[in-house]
N, C-alpha and C positions, 0 to 999 in steps of 0.2 A: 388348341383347336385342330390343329393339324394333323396332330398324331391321332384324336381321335377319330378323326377325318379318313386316315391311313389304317388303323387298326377297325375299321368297318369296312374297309373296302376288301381287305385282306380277310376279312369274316366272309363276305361275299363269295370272293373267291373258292375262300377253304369248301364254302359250303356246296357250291359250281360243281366245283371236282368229284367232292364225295359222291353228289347226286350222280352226276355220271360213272363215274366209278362201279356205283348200285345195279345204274342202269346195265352196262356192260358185262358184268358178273349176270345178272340174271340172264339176258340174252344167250350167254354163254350155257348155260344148264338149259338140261331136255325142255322144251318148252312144252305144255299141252296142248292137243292137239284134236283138230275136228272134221270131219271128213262128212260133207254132206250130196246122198244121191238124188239130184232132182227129174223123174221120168218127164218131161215136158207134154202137157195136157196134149191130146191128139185125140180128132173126131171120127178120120177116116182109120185108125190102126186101137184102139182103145175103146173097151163098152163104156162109155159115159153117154149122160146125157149130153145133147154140140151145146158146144156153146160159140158167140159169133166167128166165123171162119179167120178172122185175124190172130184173135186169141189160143184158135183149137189149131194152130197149123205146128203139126209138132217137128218141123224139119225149119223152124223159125225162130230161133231162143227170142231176139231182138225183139219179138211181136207177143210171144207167149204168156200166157196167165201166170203159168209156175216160176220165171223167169225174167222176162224184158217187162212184160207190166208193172206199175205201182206198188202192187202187193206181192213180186216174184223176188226170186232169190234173190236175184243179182240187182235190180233197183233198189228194193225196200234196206237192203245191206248196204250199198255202196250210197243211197241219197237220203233215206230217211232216220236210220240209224245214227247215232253221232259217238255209238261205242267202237264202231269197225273202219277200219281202214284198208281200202282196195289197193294194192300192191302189182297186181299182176293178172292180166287178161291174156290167159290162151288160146283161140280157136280150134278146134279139131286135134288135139292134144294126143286120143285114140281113137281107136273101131267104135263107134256108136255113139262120141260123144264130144259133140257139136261145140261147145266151149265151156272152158276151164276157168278158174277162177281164185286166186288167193285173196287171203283178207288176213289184216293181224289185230289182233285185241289192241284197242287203244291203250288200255292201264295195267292190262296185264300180259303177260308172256304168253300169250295161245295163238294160236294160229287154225285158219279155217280154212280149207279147201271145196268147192262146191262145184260138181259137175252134172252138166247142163247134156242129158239122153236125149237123144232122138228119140221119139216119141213112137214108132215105129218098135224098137228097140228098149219095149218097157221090161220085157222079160231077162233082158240082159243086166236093164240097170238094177233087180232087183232080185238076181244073183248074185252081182258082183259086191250088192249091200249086204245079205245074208255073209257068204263069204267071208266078206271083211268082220262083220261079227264075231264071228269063230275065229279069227285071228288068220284069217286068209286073205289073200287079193293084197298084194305087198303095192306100194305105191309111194314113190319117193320123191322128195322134190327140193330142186338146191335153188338157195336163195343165202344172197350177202356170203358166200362159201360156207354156209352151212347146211348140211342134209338134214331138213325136216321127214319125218315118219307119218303116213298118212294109211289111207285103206285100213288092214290087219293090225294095224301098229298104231293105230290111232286112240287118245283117252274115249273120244266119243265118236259115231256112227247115226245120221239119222238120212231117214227118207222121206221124201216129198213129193205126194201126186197120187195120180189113181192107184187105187188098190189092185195092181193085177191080180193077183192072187184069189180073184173073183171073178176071173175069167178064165186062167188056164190054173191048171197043176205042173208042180216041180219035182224028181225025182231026184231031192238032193240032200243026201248024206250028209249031216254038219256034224262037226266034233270040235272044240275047242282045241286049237293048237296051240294055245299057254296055260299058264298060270292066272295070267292077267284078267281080268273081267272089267270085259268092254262096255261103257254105257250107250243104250241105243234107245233114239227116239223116231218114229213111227207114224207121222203124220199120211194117211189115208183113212179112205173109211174103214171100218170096224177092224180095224188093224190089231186089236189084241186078239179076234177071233179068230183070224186069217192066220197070224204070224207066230200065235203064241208057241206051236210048239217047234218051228223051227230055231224061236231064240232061246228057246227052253235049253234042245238040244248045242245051241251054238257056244252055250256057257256064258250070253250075256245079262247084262241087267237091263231090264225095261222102263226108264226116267219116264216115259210118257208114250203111250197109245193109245187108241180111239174103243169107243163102246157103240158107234154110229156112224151116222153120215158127217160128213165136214165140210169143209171148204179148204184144203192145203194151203192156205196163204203164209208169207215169211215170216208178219210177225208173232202168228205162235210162239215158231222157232226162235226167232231173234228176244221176245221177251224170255222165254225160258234159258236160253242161253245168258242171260243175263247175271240168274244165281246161278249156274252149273262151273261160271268161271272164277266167281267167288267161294266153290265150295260149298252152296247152298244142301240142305238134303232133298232125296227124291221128292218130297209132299210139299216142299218150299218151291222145288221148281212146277211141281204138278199146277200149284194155285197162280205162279206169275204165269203159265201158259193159260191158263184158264181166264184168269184177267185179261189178257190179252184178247182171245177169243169174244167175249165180252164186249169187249170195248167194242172191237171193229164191227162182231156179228149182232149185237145189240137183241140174243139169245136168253139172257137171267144169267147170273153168276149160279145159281146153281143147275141149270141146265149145263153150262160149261165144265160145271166141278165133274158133272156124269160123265161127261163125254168123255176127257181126257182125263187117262186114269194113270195110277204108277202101278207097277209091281207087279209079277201072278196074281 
C-alpha cells in the first residue's frame, strides 16, 4: 500500500513540475500583445451629446464613462471580467495621459496595455493609435525583467470613445513601417467611415468597426478579445462583439451584426 501511496505522490509531483516547466517556457517566448487607446468621454473639449458632468469630466479617469465607470476600461477589465488580471496601475505615465494600466490574460500569454487620455487630448490620443497602426509610436514596458512590446509593436491596437474624427481633420501621412500586419479594433461611432482609409493606408487589418452610432463600452472589447486570443477568425470575433453589444444594448442581434462590421 505504500509504495503505491509513494509512487502517486511522485506522479503528483512529476506532473507539478512539468506544468510549471510549460508555464515558464511559454512566459519565456514573445508573448502577444494589446495596446488599447481610451480618449476619456469629455463634454466641455469633445462634440458629444453631455452626458452627466461626473461621467463627462474627461480630466477624471476614476469618474469617467469610458474608464472608472462599470462599463469603462479599467473596471469592466479589472472587476467584471474573470479572463484578465490587473498587474499594474500607473498614473500619468506621459503628456496626455492620465493613467496607465496592465493586464495579463489569465490562460494565455498576452498581455494588455490600456491608456486612459485626457479627454481634452482626444486628437493626440488618436494619432498616437493611427501611429501605432502603421507600426509607429514604439512603447515599451518592463515587467518581471522582461521588455513587453506595446504601441507599433503590438499583435493588436484598438480605440475607444468619440469619434474625433468628426470633428476635426488630420494631415497625417501613414505608411506601414513593417512587414507585420497589425490587427485593429475601432470602437467609435461610424469608425469604418472616418477611419477607413487612414488604416487602409497604415497596412492594418480591421477585426472590428462601426457602421453607426454606439456606445464605446468595455464589454464589446473585452468579449471580442475573447476569441482574438484564442486565434478566433475576423467574423468569429465580429459576432462575439456583437453578442456582446446585444446583450448589454438589448438592440437585436442583427442590429448589432450591422453595426459592427470586419474587413474593407
Amino acid at each position: 500500500m505504500r509504495y503505491y501511496q509513494n509512487k502517486s505522490m511522485i506522479r503528483k509531483i512529476f506532473l507539478l513540475l512539468f506544468s510549471l516547466i510549460l508555464s515558464t517556457i511559454a512566459f519565456c517566448q514573445n508573448p502577444k500583445t494589446i495596446h488599447v487607446f481610451v480618449a476619456l468621454c469629455d463634454n466641455v473639449n469633445q462634440g458629444i451629446v453631455p452626458v452627466p458632468a461626473g461621467i463627462g469630466n474627461g480630466q477624471n479617469p476614476s469618474t469617467n464613462l469610458y474608464w472608472g465607470c462599470g462599463y469603462g476600461v479599467k473596471t469592466y477589465f479589472a472587476k467584471h471580467s474573470g479572463d484578465w488580471q490587473l498587474l499594474k496601475t500607473i498614473p500619468n505615465p506621459e503628456e496626455h495621459i492620465l493613467e496607465r494600466l496592465l493586464f495579463k490574460h489569465k490562460t494565455t500569454n498576452t498581455f494588455l496595455l490600456a491608456d486612459a487620455y485626457d479627454g481634452a487630448h482626444i486628437k493626440a490620443c488618436t494619432i498616437d493609435f493611427l501611429n501605432a497602426s502603421a507600426g509607429d509610436f514604439n512603447c515599451t514596458y518592463l515587467y518581471n525583467d522582461q521588455y513587453i512590446e506595446f504601441g507599433g509593436q503590438a499583435d493588436l491596437l484598438a480605440y475607444t470613445g468619440h469619434d474625433g474624427l468628426m470633428d476635426f481633420n488630420l494631415d497625417l501621412a501613414l505608411v506601414s513601417k513593417s512587414n507585420k500586419k497589425r490587427d485593429v479594433i475601432i470602437l467609435a461611432c461610424y469608425s469604418k467611415s472616418y477611419f477607413k482609409e487612414f488604416i487602409r493606408d497604415a497596412g492594418a487589418n480591421p477585426v472590428i468597426w462601426t457602421s453607426g452610432l454606439m456606445a464605446p463600452e468595455a464589454y464589446t472589447l473585452e468579449w471580442a478579445l475573447d476569441g482574438w486570443v484564442i486565434g478566433e477568425s475576423d467574423a468569429q470575433i465580429a459576432e462575439r462583439a456583437a453578442q456582446a453589444y446585444n446583450h448589454y444594448q438589448k438592440c437585436g442581434i442583427n442590429g448589432a451584426r450591422n453595426l459592427l462590421r470586419t474587413g474593407f
